[in-house]
KOLKELO-650620 format. One line per 3 residues: number of its first residue (from 1); their letters; for each residue x, y, z of C-alpha. Coordinates in nm, 2 decimals. Layout:
# KOLKELO-650620
NUM	a	X/Y/Z ~ ...
END
This chain:
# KOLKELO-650620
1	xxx	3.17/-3.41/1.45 ~ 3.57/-3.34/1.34 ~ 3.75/-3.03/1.24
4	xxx	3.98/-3.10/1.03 ~ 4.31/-2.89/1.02 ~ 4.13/-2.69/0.71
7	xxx	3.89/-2.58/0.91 ~ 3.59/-2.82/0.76 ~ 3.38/-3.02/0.94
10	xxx	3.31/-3.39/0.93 ~ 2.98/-3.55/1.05 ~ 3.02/-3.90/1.06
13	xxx	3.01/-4.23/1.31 ~ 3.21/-4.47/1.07 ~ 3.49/-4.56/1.24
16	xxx	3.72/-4.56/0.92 ~ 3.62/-4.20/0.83 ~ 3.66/-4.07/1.20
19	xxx	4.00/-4.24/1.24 ~ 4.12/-4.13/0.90 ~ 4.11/-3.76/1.03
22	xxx	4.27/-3.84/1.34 ~ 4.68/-3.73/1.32 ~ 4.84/-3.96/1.59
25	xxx	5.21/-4.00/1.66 ~ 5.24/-4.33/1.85 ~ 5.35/-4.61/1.59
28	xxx	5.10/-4.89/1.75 ~ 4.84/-4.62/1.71 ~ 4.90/-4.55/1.36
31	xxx	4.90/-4.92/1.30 ~ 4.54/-4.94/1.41 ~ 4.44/-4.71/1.23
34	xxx	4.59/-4.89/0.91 ~ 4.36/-5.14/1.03 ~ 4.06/-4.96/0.95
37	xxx	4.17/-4.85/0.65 ~ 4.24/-5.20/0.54 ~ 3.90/-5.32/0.65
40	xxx	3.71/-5.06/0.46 ~ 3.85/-5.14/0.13 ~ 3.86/-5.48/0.16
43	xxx	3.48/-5.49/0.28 ~ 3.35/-5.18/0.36 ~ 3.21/-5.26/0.69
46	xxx	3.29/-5.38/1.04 ~ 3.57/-5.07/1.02 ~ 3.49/-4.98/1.42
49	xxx	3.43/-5.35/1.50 ~ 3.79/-5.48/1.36 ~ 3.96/-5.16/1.58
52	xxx	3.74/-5.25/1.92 ~ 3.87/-5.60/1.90 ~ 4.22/-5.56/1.79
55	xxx	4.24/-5.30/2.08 ~ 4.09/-5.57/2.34 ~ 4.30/-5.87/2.18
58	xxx	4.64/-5.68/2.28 ~ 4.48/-5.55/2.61 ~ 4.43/-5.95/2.70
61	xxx	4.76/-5.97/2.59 ~ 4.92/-5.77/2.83 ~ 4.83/-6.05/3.11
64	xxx	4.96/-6.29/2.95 ~ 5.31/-6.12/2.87 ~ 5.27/-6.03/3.30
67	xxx	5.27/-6.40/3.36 ~ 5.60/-6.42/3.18 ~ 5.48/-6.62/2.90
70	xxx	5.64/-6.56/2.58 ~ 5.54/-6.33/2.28 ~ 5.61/-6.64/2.05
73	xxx	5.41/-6.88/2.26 ~ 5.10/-6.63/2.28 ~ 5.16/-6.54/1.87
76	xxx	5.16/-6.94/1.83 ~ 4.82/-6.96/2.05 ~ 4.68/-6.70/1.86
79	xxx	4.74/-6.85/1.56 ~ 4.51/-7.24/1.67 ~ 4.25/-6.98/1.79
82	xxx	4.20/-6.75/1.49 ~ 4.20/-7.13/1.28 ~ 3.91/-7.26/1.51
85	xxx	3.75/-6.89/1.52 ~ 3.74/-6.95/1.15 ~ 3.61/-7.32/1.19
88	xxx	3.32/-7.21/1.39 ~ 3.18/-6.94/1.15 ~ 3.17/-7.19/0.84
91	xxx	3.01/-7.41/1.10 ~ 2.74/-7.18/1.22 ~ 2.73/-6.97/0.85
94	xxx	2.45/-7.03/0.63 ~ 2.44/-6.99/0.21 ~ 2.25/-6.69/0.07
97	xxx	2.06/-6.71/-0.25 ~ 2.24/-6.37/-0.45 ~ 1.96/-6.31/-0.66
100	xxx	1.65/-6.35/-0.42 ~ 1.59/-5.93/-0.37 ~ 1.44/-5.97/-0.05
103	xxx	1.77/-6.20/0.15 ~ 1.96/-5.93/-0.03 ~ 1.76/-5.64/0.13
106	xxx	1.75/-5.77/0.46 ~ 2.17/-5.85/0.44 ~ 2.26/-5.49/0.32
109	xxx	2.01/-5.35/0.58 ~ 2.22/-5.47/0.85 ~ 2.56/-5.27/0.76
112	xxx	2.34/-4.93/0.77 ~ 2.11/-5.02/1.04 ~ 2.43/-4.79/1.29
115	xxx	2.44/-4.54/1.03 ~ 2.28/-4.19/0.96 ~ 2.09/-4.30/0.65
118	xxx	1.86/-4.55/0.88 ~ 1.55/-4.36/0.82 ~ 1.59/-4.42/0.43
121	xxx	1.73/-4.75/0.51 ~ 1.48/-4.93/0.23 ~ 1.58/-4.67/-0.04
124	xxx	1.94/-4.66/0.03 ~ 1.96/-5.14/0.00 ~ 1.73/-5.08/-0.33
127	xxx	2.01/-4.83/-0.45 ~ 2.33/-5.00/-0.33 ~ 2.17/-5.31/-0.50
130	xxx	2.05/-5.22/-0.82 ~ 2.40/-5.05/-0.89 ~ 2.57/-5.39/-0.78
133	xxx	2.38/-5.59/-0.96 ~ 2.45/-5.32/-1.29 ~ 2.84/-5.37/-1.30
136	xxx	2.86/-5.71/-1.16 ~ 3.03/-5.85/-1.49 ~ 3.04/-6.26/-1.49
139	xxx	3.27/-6.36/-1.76 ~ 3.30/-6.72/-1.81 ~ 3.28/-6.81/-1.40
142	xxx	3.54/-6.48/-1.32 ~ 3.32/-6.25/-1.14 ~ 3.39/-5.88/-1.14
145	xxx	3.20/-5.60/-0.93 ~ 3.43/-5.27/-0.99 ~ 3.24/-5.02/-0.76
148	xxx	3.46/-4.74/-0.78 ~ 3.53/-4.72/-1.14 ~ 3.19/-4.80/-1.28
151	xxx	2.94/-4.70/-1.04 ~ 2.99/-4.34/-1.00 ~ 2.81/-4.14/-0.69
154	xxx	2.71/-3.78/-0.84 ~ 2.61/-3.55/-0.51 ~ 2.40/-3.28/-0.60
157	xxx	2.30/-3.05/-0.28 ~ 1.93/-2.94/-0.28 ~ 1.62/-3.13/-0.33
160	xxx	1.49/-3.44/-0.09 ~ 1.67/-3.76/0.00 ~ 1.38/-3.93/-0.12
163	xxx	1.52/-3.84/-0.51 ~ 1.76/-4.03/-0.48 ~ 1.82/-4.29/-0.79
166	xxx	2.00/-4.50/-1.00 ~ 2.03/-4.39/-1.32 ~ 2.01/-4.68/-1.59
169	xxx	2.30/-4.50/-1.77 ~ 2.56/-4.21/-1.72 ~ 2.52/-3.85/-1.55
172	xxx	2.82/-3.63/-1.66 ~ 2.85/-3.23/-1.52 ~ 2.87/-3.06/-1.88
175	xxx	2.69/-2.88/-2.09 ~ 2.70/-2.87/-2.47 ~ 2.98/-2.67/-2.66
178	xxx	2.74/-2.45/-2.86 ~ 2.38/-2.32/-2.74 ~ 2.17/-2.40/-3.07
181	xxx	2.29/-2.81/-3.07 ~ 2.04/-2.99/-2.97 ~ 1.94/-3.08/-2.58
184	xxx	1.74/-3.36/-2.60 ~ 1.79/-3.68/-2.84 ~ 1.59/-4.02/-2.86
187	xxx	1.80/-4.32/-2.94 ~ 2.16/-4.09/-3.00 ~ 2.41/-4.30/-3.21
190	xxx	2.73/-4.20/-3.06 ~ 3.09/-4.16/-3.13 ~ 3.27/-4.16/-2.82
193	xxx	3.68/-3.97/-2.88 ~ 4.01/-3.97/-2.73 ~ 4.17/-3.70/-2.97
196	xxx	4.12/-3.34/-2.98 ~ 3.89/-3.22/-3.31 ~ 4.12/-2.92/-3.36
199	xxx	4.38/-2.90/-3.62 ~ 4.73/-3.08/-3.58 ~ 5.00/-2.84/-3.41
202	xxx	5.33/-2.91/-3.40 ~ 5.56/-3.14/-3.14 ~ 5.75/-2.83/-2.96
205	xxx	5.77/-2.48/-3.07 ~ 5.74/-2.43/-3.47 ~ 5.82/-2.10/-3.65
208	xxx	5.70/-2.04/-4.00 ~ 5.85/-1.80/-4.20 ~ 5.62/-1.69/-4.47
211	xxx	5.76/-1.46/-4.76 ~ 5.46/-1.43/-5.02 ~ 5.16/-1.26/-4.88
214	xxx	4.96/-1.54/-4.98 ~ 5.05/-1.79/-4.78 ~ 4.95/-1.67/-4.42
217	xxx	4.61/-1.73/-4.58 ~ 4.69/-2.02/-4.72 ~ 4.85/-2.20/-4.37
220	xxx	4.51/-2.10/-4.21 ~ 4.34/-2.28/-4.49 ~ 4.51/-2.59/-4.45
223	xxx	4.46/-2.58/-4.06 ~ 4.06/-2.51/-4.19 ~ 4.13/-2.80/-4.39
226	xxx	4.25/-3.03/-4.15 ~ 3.95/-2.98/-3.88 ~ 3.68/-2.99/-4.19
229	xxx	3.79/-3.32/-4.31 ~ 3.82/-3.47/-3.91 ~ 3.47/-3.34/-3.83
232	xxx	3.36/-3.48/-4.26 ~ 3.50/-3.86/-4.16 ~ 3.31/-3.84/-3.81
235	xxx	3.00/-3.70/-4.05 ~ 3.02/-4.02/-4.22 ~ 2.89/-4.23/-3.95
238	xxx	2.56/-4.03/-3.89 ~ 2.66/-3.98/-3.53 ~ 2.37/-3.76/-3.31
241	xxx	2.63/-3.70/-3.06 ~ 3.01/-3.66/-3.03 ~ 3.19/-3.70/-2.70
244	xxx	3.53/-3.57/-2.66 ~ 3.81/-3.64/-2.42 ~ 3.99/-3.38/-2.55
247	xxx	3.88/-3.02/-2.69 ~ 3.68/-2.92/-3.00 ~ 3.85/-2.71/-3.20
250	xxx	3.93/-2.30/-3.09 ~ 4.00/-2.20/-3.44 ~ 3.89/-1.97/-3.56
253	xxx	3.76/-1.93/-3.89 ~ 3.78/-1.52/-3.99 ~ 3.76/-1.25/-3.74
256	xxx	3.38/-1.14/-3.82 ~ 3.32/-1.55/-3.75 ~ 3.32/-1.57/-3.41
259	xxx	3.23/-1.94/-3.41 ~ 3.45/-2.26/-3.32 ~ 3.52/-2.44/-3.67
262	xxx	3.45/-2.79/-3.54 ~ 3.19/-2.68/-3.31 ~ 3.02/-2.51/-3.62
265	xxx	3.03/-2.76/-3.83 ~ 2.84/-3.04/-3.57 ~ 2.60/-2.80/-3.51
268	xxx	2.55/-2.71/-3.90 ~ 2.47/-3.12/-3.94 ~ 2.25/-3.16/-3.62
271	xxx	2.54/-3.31/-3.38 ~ 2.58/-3.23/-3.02 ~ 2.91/-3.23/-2.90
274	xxx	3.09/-3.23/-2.53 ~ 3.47/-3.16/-2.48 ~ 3.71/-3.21/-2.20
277	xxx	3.51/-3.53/-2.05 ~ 3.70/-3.71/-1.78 ~ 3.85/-4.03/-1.86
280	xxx	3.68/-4.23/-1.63 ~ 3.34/-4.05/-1.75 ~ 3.41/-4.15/-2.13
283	xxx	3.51/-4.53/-1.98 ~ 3.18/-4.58/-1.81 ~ 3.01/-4.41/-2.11
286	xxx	3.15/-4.65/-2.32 ~ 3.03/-4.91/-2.12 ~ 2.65/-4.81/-2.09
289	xxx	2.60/-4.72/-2.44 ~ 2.82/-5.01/-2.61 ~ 3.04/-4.78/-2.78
292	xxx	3.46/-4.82/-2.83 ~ 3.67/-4.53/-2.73 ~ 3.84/-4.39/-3.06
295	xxx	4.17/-4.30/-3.06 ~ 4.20/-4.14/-3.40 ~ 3.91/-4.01/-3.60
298	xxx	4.12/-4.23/-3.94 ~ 4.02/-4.51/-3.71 ~ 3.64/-4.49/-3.71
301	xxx	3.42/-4.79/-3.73 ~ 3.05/-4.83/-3.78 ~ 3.09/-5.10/-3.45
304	xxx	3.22/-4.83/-3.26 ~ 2.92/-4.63/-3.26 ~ 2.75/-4.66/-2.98
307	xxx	2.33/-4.73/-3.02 ~ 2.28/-4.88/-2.68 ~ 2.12/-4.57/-2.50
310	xxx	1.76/-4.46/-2.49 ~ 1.79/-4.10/-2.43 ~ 2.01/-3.82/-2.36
313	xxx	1.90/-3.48/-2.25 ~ 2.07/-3.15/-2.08 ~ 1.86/-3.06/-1.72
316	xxx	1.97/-2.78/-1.53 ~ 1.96/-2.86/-1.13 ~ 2.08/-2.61/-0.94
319	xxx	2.28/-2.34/-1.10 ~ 2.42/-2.58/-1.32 ~ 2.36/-2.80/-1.63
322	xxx	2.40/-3.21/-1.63 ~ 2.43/-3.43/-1.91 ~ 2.20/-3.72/-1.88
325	xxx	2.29/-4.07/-2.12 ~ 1.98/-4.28/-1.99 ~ 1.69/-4.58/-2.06
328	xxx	2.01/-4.78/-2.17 ~ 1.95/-5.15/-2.29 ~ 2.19/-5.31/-2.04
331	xxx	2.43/-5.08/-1.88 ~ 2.75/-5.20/-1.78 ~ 2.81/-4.91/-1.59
334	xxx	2.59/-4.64/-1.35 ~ 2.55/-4.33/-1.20 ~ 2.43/-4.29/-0.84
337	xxx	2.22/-3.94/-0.84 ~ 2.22/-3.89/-0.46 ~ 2.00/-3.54/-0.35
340	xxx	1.98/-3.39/0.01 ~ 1.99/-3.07/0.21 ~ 2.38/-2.99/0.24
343	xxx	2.72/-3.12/0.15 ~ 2.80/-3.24/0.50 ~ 2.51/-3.49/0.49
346	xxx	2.50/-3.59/0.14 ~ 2.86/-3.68/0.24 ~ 2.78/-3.93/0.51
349	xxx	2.50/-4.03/0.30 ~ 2.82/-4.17/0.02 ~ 3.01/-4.29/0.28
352	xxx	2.70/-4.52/0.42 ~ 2.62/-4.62/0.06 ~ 2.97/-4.70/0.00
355	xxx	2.97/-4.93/0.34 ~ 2.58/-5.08/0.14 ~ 2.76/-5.16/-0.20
358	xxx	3.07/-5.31/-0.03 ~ 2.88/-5.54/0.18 ~ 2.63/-5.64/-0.16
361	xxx	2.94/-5.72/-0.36 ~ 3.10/-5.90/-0.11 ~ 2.80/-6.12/-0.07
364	xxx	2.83/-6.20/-0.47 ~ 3.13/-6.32/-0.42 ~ 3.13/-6.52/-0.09
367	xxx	2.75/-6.59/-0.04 ~ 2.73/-6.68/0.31 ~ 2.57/-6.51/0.61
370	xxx	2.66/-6.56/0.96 ~ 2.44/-6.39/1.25 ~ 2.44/-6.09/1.37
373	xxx	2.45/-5.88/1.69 ~ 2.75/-6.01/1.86 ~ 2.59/-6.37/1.82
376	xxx	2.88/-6.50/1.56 ~ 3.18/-6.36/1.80 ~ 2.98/-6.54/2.13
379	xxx	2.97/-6.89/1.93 ~ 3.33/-6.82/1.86 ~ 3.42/-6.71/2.20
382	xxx	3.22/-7.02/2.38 ~ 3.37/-7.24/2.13 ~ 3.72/-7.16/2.18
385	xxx	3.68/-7.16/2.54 ~ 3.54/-7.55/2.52 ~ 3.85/-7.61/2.28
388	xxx	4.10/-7.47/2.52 ~ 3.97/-7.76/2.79 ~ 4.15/-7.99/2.54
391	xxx	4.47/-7.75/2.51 ~ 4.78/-7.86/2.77 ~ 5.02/-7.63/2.87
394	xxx	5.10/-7.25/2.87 ~ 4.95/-7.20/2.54 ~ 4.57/-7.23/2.72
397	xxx	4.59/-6.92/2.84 ~ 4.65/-6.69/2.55 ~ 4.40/-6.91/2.40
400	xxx	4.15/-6.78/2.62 ~ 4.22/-6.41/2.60 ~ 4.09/-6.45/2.23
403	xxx	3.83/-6.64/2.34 ~ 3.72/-6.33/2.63 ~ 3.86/-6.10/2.44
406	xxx	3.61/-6.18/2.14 ~ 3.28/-6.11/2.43 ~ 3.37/-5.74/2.35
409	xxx	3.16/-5.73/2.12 ~ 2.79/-5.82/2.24 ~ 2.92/-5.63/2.55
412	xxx	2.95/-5.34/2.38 ~ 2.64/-5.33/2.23 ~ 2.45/-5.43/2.54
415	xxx	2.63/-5.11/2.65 ~ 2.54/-4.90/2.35 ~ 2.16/-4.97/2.39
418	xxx	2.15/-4.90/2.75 ~ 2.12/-5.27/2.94 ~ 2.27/-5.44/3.19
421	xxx	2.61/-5.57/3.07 ~ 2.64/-5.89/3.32 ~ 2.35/-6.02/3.33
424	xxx	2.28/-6.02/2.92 ~ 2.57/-6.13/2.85 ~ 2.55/-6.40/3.13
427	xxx	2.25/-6.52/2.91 ~ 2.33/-6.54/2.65 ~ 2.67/-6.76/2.72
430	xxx	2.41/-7.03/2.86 ~ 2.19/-6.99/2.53 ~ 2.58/-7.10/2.34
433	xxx	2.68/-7.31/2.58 ~ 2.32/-7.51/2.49 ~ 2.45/-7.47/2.13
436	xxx	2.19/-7.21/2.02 ~ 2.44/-6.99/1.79 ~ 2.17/-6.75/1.62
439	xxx	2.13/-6.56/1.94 ~ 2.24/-6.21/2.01 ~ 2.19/-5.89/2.11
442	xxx	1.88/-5.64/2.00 ~ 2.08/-5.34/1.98 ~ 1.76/-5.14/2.07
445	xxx	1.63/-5.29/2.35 ~ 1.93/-5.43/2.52 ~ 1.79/-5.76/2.55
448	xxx	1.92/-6.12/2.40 ~ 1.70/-6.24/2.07 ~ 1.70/-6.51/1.84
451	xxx	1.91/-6.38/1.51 ~ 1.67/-6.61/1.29 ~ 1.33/-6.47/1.41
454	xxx	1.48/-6.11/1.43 ~ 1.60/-6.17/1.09 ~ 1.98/-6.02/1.18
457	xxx	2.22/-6.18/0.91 ~ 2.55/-6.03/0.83 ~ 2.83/-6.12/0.54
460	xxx	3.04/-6.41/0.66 ~ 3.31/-6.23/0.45 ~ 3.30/-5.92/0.71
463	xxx	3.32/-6.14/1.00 ~ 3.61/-6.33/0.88 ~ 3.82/-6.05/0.74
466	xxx	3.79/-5.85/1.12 ~ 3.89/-6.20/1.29 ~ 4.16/-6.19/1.05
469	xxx	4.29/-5.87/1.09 ~ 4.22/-5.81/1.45 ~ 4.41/-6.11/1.54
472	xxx	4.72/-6.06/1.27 ~ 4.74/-5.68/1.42 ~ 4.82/-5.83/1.75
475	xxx	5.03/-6.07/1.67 ~ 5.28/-5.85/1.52 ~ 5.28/-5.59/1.78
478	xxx	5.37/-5.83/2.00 ~ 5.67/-5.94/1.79 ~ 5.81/-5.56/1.89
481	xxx	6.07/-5.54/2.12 ~ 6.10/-5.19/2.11 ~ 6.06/-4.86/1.94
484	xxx	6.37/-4.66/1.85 ~ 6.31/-4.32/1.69 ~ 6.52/-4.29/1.40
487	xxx	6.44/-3.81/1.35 ~ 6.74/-3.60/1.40 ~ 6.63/-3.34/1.61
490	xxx	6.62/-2.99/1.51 ~ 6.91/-2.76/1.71 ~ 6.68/-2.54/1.94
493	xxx	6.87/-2.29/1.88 ~ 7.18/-2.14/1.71 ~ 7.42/-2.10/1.98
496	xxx	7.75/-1.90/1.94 ~ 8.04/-2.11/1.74 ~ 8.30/-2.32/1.92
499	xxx	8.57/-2.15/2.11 ~ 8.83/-2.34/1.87 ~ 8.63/-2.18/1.58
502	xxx	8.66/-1.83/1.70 ~ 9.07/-1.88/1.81 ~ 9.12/-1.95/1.43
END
């Protein structure tokens, strides 16, 4: 649990969310925290794994720099190791079929079997992969999975976790302009906006000066005019709904009128309007109904209506009212209605899908799995330390801190789950050494089990990026000399002025 300098509080145990909070002021420390950072959005987990072993790389390091061997020679060691580390996981990876649900499941299971949401573990994969598999976009062999613009997580407190869904469609927080349009609509044909339906106002600041008493009447009537024949050409295309980015129209027709011109004339013809949508809503809208975005009402096509969606309907949950665009043909884009008990927790409950969906989109586009529980980084670590037999010259020894650096790992989940660090991890370097690579570490019970039978597969992709970064991060801090602190400091205090000063 964090406070942050706001005064909130953060419940968490991902390692990039904790870190993030954390205000350091050593340089190397805000360097591993990059790290994190860099990890998460590249593949969402691995975020405390990538810190652990950067953090034991550089504390290996320190050794080697005692026995007087040079920065470059360890940063050149480093460099054959992380290439062989790399070697090994292709070696010991194997392919996963993307579309087989069941692989999938048990692959995504993994990056949220540490997390809060373990209890809805099988709810959570099902939702982190049915919105994958809705915006992954294949287009012509280019694969595209755009999480964070398409797949939109909408976190409404109260109700059970259990509620959770994917919504085959949009969910948008808005209600409609005017209370008699209608709420609920089978099959909407939809005209999706990017221009305001109000009357056409001048660049900067216009004054009229009007001499005959007629024509104050007769400037309201062309501004009248001007919203009729918008909301007329929108009319033409037999729309059941009308999204706007923009607003629908404040004028005002007489004073005894008290109703929005545009808005009155949708609702006169049956048409339910929203205003002031998001951008990014109105893009994803686009995409799960099939409609084009208009820019000007002149430019109005019958293809840019969009027919894709099954229904839309207005619930209120809560205190407040959500727009619903579902049963779409085939979406392009989703909305992930996550429900639980307070803000904190529906918080960690995003963060941990997030980690879900990373780890299902990286699998889509590197499909390999290599084992889990500290079994990959053991193969690595007894491979490297049979490669750096073979190694002559100073440059063994930084080649074997990576290799014992790397045992950090299993050791810390033998740790984690209460066992006896020595004497697991002393079996399972025998099991390697025998060249039995799938086993690892039950992070339950302590004890060493075979990754194929325990059915513990992780992303390839995960593994390689936290090798990658772990062992870049050390390399350049040890390329620093030194640290030289470039902040004028602030006078403590204002002393009296100079004697020469005061002669004058």
């Amino acid at each position: 649990m964090i406070l942050d300098p706001m005064g909130g509080i953060l419940l968490t145990n991902d390692g990039n969310a904790i870190l993030r909070e954390i205000d350091v002021a050593h340089p190397a420390a805000k360097n591993m925290i990059e790290l994190s950072r860099t990890q998460d959005e590249e593949c969402g987990d691995g975020t405390t794994s990538v810190i652990i072993l950067a953090g034991e790389i550089l504390a290996q390091s320190l050794a080697q720099l005692e026995r007087d061997i040079h920065p470059v020679v360890i940063i050149s060691a480093y460099n054959k190791a992380l290439k062989e580390a790399l070697e090994i996981i292709q070696r010991i990876s194997i392919p996963i079929n993307v579309n087989d649900d069941e692989e999938m499941l048990s692959l995504i299971k993994t990056s949220i079997g540490t997390k809060f949401v373990v209890r809805w573990s099988d709810l959570m994969c099902r939702l982190a992969l049915q919105a994958v598999r809705t915006v992954a976009h294949d287009d012509n062999g280019l694969k595209t999975v755009d999480i964070k613009r398409y797949a939109r997580v909408e976190k409404i407190p109260g109700g059970e976790i259990e509620e959770s869904r994917v919504l085959s469609g949009v969910m948008l927080n808005k209600d409609i302009t005017h209370p008699n349009m209608r709420r609920r609509i089978k099959n909407p044909r939809i005209v999706l906006l990017d221009c305001p339906l109000e009357y056409k106002k001048g660049e900067s600041q216009t004054n009229m000066e009007i001499s005959k008493d007629g024509d104050w009447e007769r400037a309201q009537t062309i501004e009248e005019e001007q919203v009729k024949a918008l909301v007329m050409r929108i009319l033409e295309f037999k729309p059941d709904l009308v999204i706007t980015e923009k607003g629908v129209s404040g004028e005002l027709l007489a004073a005894d009128d008290q109703e929005d011109l545009a808005q009155h004339l949708l609702e006169k013809y049956n048409v339910s309007a929203l205003r002031r949508v998001r951008k990014s809503d109105n893009n994803r809208i686009a995409l799960a109904v099939g409609a084009t975005i208009v820019n000007r009402v002149e430019d109005l096509r019958e293809s840019d209506v969009g027919t894709q969606c099954g229904l839309f309907n207005i619930e209120k949950i809560g205190d407040e009212y959500f727009t619903f665009l579902t049963e779409c043909e085939t979406p392009k884009a989703c909305t992930i209605l996550l429900r639980g008990p307070s803000k904190d927790i529906l918080n960690e409950i995003d963060r941990n899908l997030a980690d879900a969906m990373s780890v299902a989109r990286n699998v889509v586009f590197n499909p390999n799995l290599a084992p889990g529980g500290g079994a990959t980084e053991m193969a690595i670590s007894v491979g490297l330390h049979q490669k750096a037999r073979s190694i002559v010259g100073v440059e063994g020894w930084p080649f074997r801190a990576v290799a014992d650096a790397l045992e950090v790992i299993p050791r810390t989940l033998v740790q984690n789950s209460g066992g006896n660090a020595i004497r697991v991890l002393t079996e399972l370097r025998a099991k390697h050494a025998n060249g039995e690579h799938s086993w690892g570490v039950d992070g339950n019970t302590g004890k060493i089990v075979d990754m194929k039978q325990y059915g513990l597969y992780e992303s390839a992709s995960v593994k390689i990026q936290t090798l990658k970064t772990a062992v870049e991060a050390a390399r350049m801090l040890l390329r620093v000399d030194d640290v030289v602190q470039a902040v004028r400091k602030e006078k403590e205090q204002q002393g009296p002025p100079p004697e020469e000063m005061q002669q004058e």
